[in-house]
C-alpha positions as CSV (number, residue, x, y, z in Angstrom):
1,X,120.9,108.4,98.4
2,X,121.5,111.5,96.0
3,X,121.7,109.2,93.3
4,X,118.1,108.1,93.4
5,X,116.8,111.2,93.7
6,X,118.3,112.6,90.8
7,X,116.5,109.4,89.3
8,X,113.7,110.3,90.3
9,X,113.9,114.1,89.2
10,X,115.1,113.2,86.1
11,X,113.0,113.0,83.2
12,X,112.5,110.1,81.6
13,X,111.3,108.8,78.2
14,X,112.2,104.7,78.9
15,X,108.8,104.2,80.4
16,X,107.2,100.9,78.7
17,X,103.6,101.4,78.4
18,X,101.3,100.9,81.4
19,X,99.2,98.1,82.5
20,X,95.7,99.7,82.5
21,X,92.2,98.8,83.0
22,X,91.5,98.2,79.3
23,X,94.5,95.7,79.1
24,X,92.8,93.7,82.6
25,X,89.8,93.2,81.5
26,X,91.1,92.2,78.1
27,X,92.6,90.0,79.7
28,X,90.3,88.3,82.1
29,X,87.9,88.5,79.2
30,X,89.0,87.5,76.1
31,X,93.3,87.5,76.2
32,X,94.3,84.9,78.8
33,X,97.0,84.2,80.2
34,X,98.9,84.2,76.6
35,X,98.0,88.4,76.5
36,X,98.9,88.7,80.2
37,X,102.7,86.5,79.6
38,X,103.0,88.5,75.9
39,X,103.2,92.1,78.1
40,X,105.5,90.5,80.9
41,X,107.8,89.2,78.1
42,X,108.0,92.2,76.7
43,X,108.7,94.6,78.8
44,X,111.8,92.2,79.9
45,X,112.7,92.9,76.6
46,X,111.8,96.8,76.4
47,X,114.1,97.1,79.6
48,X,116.9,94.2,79.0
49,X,119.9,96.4,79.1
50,X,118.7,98.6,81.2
51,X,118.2,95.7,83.8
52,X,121.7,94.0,82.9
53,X,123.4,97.1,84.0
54,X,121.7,98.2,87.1
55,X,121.9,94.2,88.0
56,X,125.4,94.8,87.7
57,X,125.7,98.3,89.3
58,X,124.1,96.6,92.5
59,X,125.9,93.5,92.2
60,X,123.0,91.0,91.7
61,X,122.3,88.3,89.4
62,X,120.2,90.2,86.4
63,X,117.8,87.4,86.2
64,X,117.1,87.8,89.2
65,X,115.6,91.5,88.5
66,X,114.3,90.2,85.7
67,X,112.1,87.5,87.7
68,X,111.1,89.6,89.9
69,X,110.3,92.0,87.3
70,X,108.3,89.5,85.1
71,X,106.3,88.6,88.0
72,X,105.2,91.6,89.2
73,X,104.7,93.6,85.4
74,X,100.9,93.0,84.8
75,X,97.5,91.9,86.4
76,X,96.4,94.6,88.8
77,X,96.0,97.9,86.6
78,X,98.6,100.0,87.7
79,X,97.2,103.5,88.4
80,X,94.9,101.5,90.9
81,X,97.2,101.8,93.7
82,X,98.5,105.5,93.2
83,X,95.1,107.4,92.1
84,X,92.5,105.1,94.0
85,X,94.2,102.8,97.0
86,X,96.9,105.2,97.7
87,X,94.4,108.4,98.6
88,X,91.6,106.3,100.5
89,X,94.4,105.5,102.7
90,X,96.1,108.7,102.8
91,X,92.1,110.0,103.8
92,X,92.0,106.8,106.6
93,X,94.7,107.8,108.4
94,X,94.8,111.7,108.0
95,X,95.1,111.9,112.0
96,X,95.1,112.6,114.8
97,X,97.9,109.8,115.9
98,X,95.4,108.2,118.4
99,X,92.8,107.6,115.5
100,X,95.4,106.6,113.2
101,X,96.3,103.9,115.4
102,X,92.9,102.6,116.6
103,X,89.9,103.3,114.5
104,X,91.9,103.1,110.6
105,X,90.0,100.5,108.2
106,X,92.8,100.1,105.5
107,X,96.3,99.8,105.7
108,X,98.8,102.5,106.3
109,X,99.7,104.8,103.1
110,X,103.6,103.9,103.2
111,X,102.4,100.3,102.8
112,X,101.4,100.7,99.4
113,X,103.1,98.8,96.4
114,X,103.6,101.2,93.5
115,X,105.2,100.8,90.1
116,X,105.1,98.3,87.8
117,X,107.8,96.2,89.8
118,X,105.9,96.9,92.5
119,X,107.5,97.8,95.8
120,X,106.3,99.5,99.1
121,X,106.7,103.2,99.5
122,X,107.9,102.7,103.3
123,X,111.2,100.6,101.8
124,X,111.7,103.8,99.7
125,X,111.2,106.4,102.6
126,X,113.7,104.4,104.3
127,X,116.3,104.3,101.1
128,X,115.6,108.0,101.5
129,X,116.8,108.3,105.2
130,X,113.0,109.0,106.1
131,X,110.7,107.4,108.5
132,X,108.3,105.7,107.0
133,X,105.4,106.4,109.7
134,X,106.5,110.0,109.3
135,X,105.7,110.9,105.7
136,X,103.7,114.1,104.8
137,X,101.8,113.6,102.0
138,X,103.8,115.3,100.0
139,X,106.6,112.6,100.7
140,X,104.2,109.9,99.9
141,X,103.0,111.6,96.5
142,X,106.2,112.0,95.9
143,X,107.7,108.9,96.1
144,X,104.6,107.3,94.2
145,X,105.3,109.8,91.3
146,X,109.3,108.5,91.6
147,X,107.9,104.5,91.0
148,X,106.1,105.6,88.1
149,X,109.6,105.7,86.4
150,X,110.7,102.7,85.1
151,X,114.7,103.4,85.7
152,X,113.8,104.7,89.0
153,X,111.8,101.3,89.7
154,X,114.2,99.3,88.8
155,X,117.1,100.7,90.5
156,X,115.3,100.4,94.2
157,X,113.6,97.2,93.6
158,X,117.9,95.6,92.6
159,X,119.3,97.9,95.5
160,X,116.4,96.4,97.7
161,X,117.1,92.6,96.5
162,X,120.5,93.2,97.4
163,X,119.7,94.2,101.0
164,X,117.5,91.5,101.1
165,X,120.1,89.0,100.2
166,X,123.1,90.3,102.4
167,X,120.3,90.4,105.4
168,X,120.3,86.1,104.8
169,X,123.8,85.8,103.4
170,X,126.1,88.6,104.4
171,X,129.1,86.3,103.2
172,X,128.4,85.4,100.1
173,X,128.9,86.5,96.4
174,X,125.8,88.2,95.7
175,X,126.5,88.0,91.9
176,X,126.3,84.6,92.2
177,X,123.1,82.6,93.7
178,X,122.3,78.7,94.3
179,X,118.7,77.5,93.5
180,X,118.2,78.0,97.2
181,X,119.2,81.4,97.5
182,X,117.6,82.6,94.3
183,X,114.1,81.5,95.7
184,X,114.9,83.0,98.9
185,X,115.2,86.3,97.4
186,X,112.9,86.6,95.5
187,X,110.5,85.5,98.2
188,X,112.4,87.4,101.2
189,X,110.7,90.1,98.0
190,X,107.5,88.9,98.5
191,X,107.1,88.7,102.3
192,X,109.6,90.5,104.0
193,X,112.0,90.3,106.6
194,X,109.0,89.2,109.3
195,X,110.0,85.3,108.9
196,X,113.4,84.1,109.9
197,X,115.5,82.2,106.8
198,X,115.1,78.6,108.5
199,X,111.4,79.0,108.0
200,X,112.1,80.0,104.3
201,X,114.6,76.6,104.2
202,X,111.8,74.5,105.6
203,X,108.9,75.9,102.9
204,X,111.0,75.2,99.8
205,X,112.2,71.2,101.3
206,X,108.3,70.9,102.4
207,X,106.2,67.6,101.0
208,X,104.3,69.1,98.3
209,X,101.1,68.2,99.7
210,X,102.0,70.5,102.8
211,X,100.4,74.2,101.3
212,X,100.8,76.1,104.6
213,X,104.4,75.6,104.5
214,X,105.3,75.5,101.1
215,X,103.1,78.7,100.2
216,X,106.0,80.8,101.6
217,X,108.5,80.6,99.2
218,X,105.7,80.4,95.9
219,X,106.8,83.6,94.6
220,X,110.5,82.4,94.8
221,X,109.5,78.8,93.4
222,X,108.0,80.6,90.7
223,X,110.7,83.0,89.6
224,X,112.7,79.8,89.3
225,X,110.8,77.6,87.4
226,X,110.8,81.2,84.8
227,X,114.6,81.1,85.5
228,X,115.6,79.8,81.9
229,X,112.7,82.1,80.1
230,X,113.9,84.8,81.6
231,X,117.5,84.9,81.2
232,X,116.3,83.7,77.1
233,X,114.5,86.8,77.3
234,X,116.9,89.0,78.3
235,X,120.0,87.5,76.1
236,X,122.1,85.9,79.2
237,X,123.9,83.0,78.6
């Protein structure tokens, strides 16, 4: 994956401003949800041609980027993760294996979510030929520092949709998603490859009342519901 890794090592002045700890408590404060949506809207609108053509480049729908995109831009500051979850982990499980294994608190470094689309640094390592569980530190700090670019972001989190929709649907035109598939995505996004696509079936067709069920596909429902907005947003027809 040369490509992404010039990306990464490229410098880069399309970065839209960070979420930060000034704008969270703004917004649980006095801003609302109406200052939380106002940042999510606009960086679809920052980034709108940059996420039509790396849609395209990776064959995927671009509101689908988008909606994922909209969803995860905002809420949890975003240097959190990288300069305070990201190095009590790395500390956790700085070995031996056996430790590592049994006596850990937190959850494993490559399992952090980084960038403001946020994505795990283990489906990175693995983009990058690496093992996940076998990252130095240097690998993990390193791959951090590559979310941290907007471009870069984007470009794994459309490459990583894609996977994620040819692991369900290897047959189908990935440009082009029913309602069904579209929700899948986005919430195959969300929570991973661990469930098998009949369980994602039954959580969208489940009663409403029925939570456990339908709380699987959420993320997905959601990005759906935002379909229109989105695609307004980012001048589709």
């Amino acid at each position: 994956m040369s490509d992404l890794m010039d990306l990464c090592n490229a410098d880069s002045n399309e970065n839209y401003p960070k979420w930060g700890v000034i704008d969270a408590a703004w917004w649980q404060t006095f801003g609302g949800d109406d200052y939380l949506n106002k940042y999510k809207d606009s960086y679809l609108i920052y980034h709108k041609s940059s996420i039509k053509k790396i849609a395209s480049q990776y064959k995927i729908p671009a509101d689908l980027l988008g909606s994922v995109a909209r969803i995860e831009a905002g809420g949890k500051p975003d240097g959190v993760k990288q300069y305070v979850v990201l190095p009590i982990r790395q500390l956790d499980y700085s070995g031996p294996d056996w430790i590592d294994k049994h006596l850990t608190m937190t959850n494993p470094p490559e399992n952090t979510s980084i960038g403001i689309v946020a994505i795990q640094i283990r489906i990175i390592s693995e983009m990058f030929g690496k093992n996940p569980e076998k990252l130095s530190i240097n690998d993990v700090n390193y791959i951090s520092n590559c979310l941290q670019k907007d471009i870069f972001n984007l470009n794994v989190v459309a490459k990583h949709l894609h996977d994620l929709i040819v692991y369900d649907f290897p047959d189908i035109d990935t440009t082009n998603l029913t309602d069904e598939q579209f929700i899948i995505a986005g919430s195959r996004y969300n929570r991973g490859k661990e469930r098998n696509l009949n369980d994602f079936k039954q959580s969208i067709n489940a009663d409403t009342s029925d939570y456990s069920s339908r709380v699987y596909t959420s993320y997905g429902r959601t990005m759906l519901r935002n379909r229109n907005k989105v695609k307004a947003l980012l001048e589709i027809k």
